[in-house]
C-alpha positions as CSV (number, residue, x, y, z in Angstrom):
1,X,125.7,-31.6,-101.1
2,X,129.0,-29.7,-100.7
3,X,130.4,-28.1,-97.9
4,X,133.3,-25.6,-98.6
5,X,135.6,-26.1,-95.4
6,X,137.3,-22.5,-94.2
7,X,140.4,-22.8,-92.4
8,X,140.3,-21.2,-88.7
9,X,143.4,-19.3,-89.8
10,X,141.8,-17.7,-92.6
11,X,138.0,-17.4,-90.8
12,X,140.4,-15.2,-88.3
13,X,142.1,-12.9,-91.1
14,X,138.3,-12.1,-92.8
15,X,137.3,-11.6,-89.1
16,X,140.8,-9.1,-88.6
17,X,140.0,-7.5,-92.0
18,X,136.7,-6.1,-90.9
19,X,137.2,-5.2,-87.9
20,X,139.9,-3.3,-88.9
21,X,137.8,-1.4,-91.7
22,X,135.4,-1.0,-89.0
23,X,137.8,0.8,-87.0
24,X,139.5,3.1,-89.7
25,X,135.9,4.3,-90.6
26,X,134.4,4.6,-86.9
27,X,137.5,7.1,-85.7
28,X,137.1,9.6,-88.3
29,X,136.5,12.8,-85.9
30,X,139.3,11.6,-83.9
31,X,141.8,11.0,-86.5
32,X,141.0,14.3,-87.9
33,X,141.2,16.5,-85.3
34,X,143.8,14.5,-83.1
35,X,146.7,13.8,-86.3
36,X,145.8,15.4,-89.1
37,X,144.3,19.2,-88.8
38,X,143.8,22.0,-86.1
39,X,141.5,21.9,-83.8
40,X,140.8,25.7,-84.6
41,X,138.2,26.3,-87.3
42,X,137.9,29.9,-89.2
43,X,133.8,30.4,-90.2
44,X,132.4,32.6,-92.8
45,X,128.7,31.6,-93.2
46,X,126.3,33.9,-95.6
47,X,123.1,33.8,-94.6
48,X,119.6,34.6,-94.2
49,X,117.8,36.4,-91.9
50,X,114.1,34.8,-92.2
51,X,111.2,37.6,-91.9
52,X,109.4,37.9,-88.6
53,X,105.5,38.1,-88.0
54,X,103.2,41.2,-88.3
55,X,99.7,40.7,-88.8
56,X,96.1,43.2,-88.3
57,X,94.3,42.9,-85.7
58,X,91.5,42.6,-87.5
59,X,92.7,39.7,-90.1
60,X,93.1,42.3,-92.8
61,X,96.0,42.1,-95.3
62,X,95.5,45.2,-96.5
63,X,97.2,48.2,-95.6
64,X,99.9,46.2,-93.7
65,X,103.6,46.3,-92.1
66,X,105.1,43.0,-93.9
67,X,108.8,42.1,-92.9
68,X,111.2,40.8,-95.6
69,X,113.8,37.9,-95.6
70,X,117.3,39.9,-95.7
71,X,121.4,38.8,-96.2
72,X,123.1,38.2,-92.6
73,X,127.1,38.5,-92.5
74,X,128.3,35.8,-90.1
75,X,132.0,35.2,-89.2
76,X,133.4,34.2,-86.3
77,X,136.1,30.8,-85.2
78,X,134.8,27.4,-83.7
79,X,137.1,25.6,-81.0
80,X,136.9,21.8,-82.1
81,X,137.8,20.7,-78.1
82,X,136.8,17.2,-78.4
83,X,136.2,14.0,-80.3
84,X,134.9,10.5,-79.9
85,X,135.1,7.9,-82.4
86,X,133.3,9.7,-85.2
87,X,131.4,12.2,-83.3
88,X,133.0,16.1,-82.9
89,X,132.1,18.5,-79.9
90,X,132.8,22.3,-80.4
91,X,132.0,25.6,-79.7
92,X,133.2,28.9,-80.6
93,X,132.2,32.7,-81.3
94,X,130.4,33.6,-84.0
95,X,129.2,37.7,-85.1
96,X,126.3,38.0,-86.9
97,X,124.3,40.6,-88.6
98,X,121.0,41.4,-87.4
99,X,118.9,43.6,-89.7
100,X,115.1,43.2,-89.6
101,X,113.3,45.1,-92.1
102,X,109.9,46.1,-93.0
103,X,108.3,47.4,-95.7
104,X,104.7,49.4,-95.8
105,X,101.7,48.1,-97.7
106,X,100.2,50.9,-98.9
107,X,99.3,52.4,-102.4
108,X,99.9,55.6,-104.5
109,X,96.0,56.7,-104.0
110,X,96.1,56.0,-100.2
111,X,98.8,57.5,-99.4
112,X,97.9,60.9,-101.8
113,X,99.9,63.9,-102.9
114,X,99.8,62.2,-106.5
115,X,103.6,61.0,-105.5
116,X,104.6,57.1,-105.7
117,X,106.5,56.9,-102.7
118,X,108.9,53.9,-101.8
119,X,107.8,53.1,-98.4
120,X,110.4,49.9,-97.9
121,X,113.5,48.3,-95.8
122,X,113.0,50.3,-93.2
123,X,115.4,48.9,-90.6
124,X,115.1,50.5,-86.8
125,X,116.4,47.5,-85.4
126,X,119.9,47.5,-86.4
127,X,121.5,44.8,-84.5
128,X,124.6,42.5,-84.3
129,X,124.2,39.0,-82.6
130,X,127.2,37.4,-80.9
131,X,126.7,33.8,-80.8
132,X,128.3,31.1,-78.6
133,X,127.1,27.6,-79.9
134,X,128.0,24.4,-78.2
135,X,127.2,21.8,-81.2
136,X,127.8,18.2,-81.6
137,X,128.8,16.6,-85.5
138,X,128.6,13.2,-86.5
139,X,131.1,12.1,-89.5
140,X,130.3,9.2,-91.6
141,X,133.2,8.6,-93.7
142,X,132.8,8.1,-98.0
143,X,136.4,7.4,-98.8
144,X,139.7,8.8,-97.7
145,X,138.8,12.5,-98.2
146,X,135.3,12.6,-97.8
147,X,132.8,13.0,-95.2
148,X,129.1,13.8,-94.4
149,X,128.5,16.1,-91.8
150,X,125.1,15.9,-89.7
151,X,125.1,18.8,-86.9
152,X,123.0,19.7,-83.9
153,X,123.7,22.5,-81.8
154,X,122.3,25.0,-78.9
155,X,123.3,29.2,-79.0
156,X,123.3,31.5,-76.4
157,X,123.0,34.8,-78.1
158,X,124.3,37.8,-76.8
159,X,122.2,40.9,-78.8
160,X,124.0,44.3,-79.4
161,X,122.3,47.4,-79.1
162,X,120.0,49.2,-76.5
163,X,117.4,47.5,-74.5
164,X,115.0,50.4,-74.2
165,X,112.0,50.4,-76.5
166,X,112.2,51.8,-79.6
167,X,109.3,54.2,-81.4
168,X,109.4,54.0,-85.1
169,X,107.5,56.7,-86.8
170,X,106.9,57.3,-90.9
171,X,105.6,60.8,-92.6
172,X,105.2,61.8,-96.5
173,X,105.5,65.2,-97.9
174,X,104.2,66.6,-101.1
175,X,106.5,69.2,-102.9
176,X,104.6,72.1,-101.5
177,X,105.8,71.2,-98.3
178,X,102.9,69.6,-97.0
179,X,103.0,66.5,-94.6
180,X,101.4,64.0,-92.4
181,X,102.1,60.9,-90.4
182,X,101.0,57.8,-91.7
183,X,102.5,54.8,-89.6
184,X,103.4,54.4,-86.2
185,X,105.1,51.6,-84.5
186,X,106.5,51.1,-80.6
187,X,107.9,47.9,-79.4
188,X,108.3,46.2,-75.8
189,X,111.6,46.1,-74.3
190,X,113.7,44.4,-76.0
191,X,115.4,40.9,-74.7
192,X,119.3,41.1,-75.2
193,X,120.0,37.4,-74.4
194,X,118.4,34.6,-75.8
195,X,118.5,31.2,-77.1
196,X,118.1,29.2,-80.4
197,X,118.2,25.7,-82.0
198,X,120.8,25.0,-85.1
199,X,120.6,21.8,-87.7
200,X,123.0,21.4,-90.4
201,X,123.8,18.7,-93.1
202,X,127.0,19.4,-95.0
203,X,130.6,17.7,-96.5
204,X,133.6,18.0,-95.3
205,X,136.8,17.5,-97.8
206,X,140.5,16.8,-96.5
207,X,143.3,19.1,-98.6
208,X,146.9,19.1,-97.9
209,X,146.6,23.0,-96.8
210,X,143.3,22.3,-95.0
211,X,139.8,20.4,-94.2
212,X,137.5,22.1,-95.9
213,X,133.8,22.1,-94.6
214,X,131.0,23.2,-96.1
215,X,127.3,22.9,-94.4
216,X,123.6,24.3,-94.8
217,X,122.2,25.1,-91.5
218,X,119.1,26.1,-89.8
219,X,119.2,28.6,-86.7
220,X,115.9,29.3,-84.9
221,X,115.1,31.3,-82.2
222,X,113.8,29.0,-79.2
223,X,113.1,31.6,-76.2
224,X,112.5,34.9,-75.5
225,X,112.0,36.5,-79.0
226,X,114.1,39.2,-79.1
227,X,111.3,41.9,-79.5
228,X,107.8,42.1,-80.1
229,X,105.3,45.5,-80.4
230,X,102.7,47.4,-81.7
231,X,101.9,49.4,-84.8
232,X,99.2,51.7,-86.4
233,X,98.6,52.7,-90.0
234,X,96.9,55.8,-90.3
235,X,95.7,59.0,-92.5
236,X,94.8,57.5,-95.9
237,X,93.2,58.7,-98.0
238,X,91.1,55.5,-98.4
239,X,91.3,53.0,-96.6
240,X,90.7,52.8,-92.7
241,X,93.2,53.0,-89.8
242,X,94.6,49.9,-88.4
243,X,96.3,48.6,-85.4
244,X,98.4,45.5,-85.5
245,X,101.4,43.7,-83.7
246,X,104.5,42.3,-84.8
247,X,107.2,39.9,-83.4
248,X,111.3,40.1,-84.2
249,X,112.7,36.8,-84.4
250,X,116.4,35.6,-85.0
251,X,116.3,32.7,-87.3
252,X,118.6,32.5,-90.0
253,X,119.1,29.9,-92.9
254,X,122.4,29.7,-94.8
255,X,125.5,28.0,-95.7
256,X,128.5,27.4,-93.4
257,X,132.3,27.4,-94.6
258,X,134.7,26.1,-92.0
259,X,138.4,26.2,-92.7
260,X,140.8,24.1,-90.4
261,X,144.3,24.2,-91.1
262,X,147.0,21.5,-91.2
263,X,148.5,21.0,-87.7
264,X,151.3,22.9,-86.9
265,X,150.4,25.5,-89.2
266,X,151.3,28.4,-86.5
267,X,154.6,26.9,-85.9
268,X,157.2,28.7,-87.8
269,X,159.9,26.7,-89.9
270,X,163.0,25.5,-88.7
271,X,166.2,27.4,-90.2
272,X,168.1,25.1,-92.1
């Protein structure tokens, strides 16, 4: 049998050699953030707004108060303060649109008047969230342009908008001017800080203007909810009255653009 002798001053250039890819691949957060781009990040993330819970009391689905999904605006800047290795630590502001709505459940023949009436997106919750995140990212590097992202983050949210409860009412009409009430709906007080939980999984892509970062993320709600309350459905024509409750959630699903610039992209060129 053969043995292939290696000479101790190659063994040490193959040992050298990896170490040395090892390196250039396990600094990536740090090499981005501490030569190449800014540590400020610009963030325009569309989004989702997932529906929140409303149920009978009596297990019914029928009539009902039934929220919808609805688009979020988010925007805001993240701070990218610190790196190690390949691991990023930043936080930021970020403004997000806070819309729940609700449609009613009911039919033309329960409601009456002979009228099909559109009873949807009715929105008495009107919000805007302003989000602080502190979030961690890990970046495993593809080539010389190329990451993946993985994220993990924790919110404080600061909810705009009055803290008192709020009494939602809805009435139909018929065109001879008659009317009645048909829903009503009260909630608790509601909370105006809380936290949530935020995942994401993206791709970040180097440029010679900017790194470029997109990411889907998750954002739930951990604790309080921001509001929960009561409802009735009432005056059909058919059906029987009932009393249910709903909760208001924050969680929003979406995708996350983040824009860092070059370094040194404030600084204003020197006159020739």
């Amino acid at each position: 049998m053969n043995y292939k002798y290696i000479k101790p001053i190659k063994y040490k250039c193959i040992i050298f050699a990896t170490l040395f890819f090892i390196s250039s691949y396990s600094q990536e957060a740090e090499n981005i953030y501490h030569k190449e781009y800014s540590k400020l990040s610009f963030v325009f993330q569309p989004s989702i707004l997932k529906k929140s819970d409303a149920w009978n009391r009596d297990g019914s689905t029928y009539p009902s108060m039934k929220f919808t999904n609805d688009f979020s605006y988010q925007f805001g800047v993240y701070y990218n303060f610190a790196q190690s290795s390949n691991f990023n630590f930043k936080t930021g502001i970020i403004a997000k649109e806070f819309i729940p709505k609700f449609d009613l459940n009911i039919s033309k023949d329960d409601v009456g008047y002979g009228i099909d009436y559109l009873l949807t997106q009715y929105d008495p919750f009107s919000q805007f969230i302003i989000s602080i995140p502190i979030k961690t990212e890990y970046f495993l590097k593809l080539n010389n342009k190329l990451n993946i992202s993985f994220g993990a983050g924790l919110n404080l949210n600061l909810i705009t908008g009055t803290n008192e409860e709020i009494v939602t009412g809805v009435s139909v009409g018929d065109y001879d001017g008659n009317s009645k009430d048909i829903f009503f709906a009260k909630s608790n007080n509601p909370n105006s800080i809380n936290f949530s939980s935020e995942l994401s999984l993206g791709v970040n892509y180097k440029t010679k203007l900017a790194l470029i970062d997109l990411s889907f993320f998750i954002n739930s709600s951990i604790d309080p909810d921001y509001v929960s309350g009561q409802y009735e459905i009432y005056n059909l024509n058919q059906s029987s009255d009932k009393i249910g409750d709903f909760i208001i959630r924050n969680n929003f699903y979406g995708l996350s653009l983040n824009v860092s610039p070059k370094k040194g992209w404030l600084k204003r060129k020197k006159l020739l």
